[in-house]
Structure formats: C-alpha cells, structure tokens
C-alpha positions in Angstrom: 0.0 0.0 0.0 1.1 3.4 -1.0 0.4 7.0 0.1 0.9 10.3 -1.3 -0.4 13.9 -0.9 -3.5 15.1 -2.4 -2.3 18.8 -1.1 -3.5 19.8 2.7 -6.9 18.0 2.1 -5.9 14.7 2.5 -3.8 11.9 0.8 -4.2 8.9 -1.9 -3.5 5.6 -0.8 -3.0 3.0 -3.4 -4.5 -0.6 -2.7 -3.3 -2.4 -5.8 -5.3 -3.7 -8.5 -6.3 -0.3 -10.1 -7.9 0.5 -6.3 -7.0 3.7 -4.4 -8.7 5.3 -1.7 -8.6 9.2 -0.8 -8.7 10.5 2.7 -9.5 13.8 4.0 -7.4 15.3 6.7 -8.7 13.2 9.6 -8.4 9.6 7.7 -12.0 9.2 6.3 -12.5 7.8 3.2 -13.8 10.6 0.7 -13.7 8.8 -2.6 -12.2 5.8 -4.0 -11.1 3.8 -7.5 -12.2 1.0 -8.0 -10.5 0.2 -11.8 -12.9 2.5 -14.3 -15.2 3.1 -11.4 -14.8 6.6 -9.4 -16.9 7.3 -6.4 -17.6 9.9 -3.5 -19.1 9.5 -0.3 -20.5 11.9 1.8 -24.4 12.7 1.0 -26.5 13.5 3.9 -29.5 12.8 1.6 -30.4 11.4 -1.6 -31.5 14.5 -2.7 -28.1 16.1 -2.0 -26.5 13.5 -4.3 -28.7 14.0 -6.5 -28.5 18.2 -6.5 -24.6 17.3 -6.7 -24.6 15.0 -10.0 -25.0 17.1 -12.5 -22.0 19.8 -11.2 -19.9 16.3 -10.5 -20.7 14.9 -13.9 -19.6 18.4 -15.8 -15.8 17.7 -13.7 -15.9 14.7 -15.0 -16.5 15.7 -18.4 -13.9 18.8 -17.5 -10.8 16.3 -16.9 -11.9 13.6 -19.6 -12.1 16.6 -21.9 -8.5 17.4 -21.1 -7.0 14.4 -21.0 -8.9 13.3 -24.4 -9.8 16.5 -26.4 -12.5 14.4 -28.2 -14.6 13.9 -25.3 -17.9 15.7 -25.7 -20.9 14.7 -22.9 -23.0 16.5 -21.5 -25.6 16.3 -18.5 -29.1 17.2 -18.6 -30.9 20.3 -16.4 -31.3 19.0 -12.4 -35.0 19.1 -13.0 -34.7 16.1 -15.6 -32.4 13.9 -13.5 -34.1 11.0 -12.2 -33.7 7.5 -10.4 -33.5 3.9 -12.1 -33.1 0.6 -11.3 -31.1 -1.8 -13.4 -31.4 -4.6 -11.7 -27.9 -4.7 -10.0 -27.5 -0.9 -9.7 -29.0 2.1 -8.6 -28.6 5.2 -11.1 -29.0 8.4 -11.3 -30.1 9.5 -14.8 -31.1 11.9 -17.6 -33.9 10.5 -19.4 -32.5 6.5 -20.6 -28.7 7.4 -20.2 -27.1 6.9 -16.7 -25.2 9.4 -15.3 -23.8 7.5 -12.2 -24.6 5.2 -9.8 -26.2 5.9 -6.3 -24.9 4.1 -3.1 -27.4 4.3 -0.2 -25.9 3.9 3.2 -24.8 0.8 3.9 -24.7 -0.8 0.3 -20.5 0.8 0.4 -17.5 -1.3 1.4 -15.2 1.3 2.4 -13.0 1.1 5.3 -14.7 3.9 7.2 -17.8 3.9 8.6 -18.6 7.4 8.4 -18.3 7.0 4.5 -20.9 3.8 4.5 -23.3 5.8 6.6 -23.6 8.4 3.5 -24.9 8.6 0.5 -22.7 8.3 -2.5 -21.8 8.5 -6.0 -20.1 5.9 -8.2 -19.0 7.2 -12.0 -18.0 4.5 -14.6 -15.7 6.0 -16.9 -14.7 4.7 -20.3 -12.7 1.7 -20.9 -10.0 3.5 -22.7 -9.6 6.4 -19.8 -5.8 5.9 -17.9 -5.4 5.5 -14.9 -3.5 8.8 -14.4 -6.8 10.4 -16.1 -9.2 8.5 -13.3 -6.3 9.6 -10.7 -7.4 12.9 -12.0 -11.3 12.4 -12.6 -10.9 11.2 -8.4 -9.3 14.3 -7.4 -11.0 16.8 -9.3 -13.9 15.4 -7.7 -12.8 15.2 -4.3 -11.7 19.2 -4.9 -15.2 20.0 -5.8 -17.6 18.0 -3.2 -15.3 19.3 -0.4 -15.9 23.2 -1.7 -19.4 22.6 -2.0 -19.8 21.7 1.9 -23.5 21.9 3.3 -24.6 24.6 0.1 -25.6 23.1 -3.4 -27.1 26.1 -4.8 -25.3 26.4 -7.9 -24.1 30.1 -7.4 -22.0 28.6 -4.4 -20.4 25.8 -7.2 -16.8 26.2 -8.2 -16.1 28.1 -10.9 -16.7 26.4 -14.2 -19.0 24.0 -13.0 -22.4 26.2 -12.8 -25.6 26.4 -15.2 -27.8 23.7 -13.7 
C-alpha cells in the first residue's frame, strides 16, 4: 500500500489492483477507485446526491475533456435527472442514459464507517480512460464535493461548474 499527498486536504492511498482510496485530513474515506469506477461519499440525503450529479458529472466531463480533447458529454438540467433501477445498480439519470450510480448507506465497502453511513456516487468512466486520467477524474472530484460543503445552490459551485 502506498500513500501520497493530495495537497492539505488529505492523501491517496493505493491498494493495488487499479484501487486507491482518498482520505480527508482526519483519515476518512472521501472517494475511491475502483478500476474504471470513481466514487464519492459523503451525502447527507439522496437529494443532496442528486443536486450534486449534474456539477460532478460536468468535472468529470472537464478532466476527460482534457485528457482526451474528443470527449464531448454532456448532463441534462437538475430538474430532468431521475432514479432507475437496473437490476444490480441504482442510477441516477437523464432520461434513458445513466449518469452515475447511487450508493445508499450501507450498500458501500469502504473502510470507514462514516463513508458507508452516507450517501454516494459511483461514475463508470470509459474503458480506454488511464489511470493517471481517473487519478485525476478522483481528485477533481474530491476538490469540488469538499468546496461545496452543506450549500448546493449552484451560485455557491466552483467556478466552471455552474448552469444547472
């Protein structure tokens, strides 16, 4: 297992296997890798998941964009956002196309029980995206839920990632 600094906010601990954890200052999880799969914990609600997917999807879509000048997705308004079932997975999504997948509390196997109390969200990214670009996907991320705090009105959003 290896750790390294994600800046003050915390650190990245690589578990092997295309896995890595991030921790905030005080050791919690806050996201994770999991191969193609990046998610963040740390919902009070469902709704505050949900009010968080579409500025989390556009980082995403920011770092993919960079990292493959190609990439060209896009999310739909908040208002058109809804929940599905697949079968296996919970998702949030814009009409028929997922956007990411919803964790309820308990239904996460992260080392930290704070993190499996929350709500979370899972993105499956592309099978051709490096891992240095979902190294990047996974911080970006991390960067942004952390600045939104208890707020999700989008005027409170870091820059770049407004216009629900």
């Amino acid at each position: 297992m290896r750790a390294a600094s994600i800046g003050t906010d915390g650190r990245l601990i690589s578990l092997g296997d295309g896995k890595h954890r991030f921790e905030g200052p005080s050791g919690e999880t806050v996201a994770w890798v999991r191969g193609h799969a990046v998610g963040i914990a740390g919902f009070d609600s469902v709704g505050d998941a949900l009010a968080s997917a579409p500025m989390l999807h556009r980082v995403v879509d920011g770092v993919l964009h960079r990292a493959y000048p190609a990439w060209k997705r896009g999310v739909a308004p908040l208002g058109e956002l809804t929940l599905v079932h697949d079968g296996a997975y919970e998702w949030v999504a814009t009409g028929s196309t997922p956007v990411a997948r919803l964790h309820r509390p308990g239904t996460l196997h992260v080392p930290n029980e704070a993190a499996a109390r929350s709500h979370a969200l899972e993105f499956v990214l592309p099978s051709y995206v490096s891992e240095a670009a979902i190294l990047a996907v996974a911080r970006a991320m991390t960067a942004a839920h952390s600045s939104l705090g208890d707020c999700f009105e989008p005027a409170n959003m870091p820059a770049g990632t407004t216009g629900l």
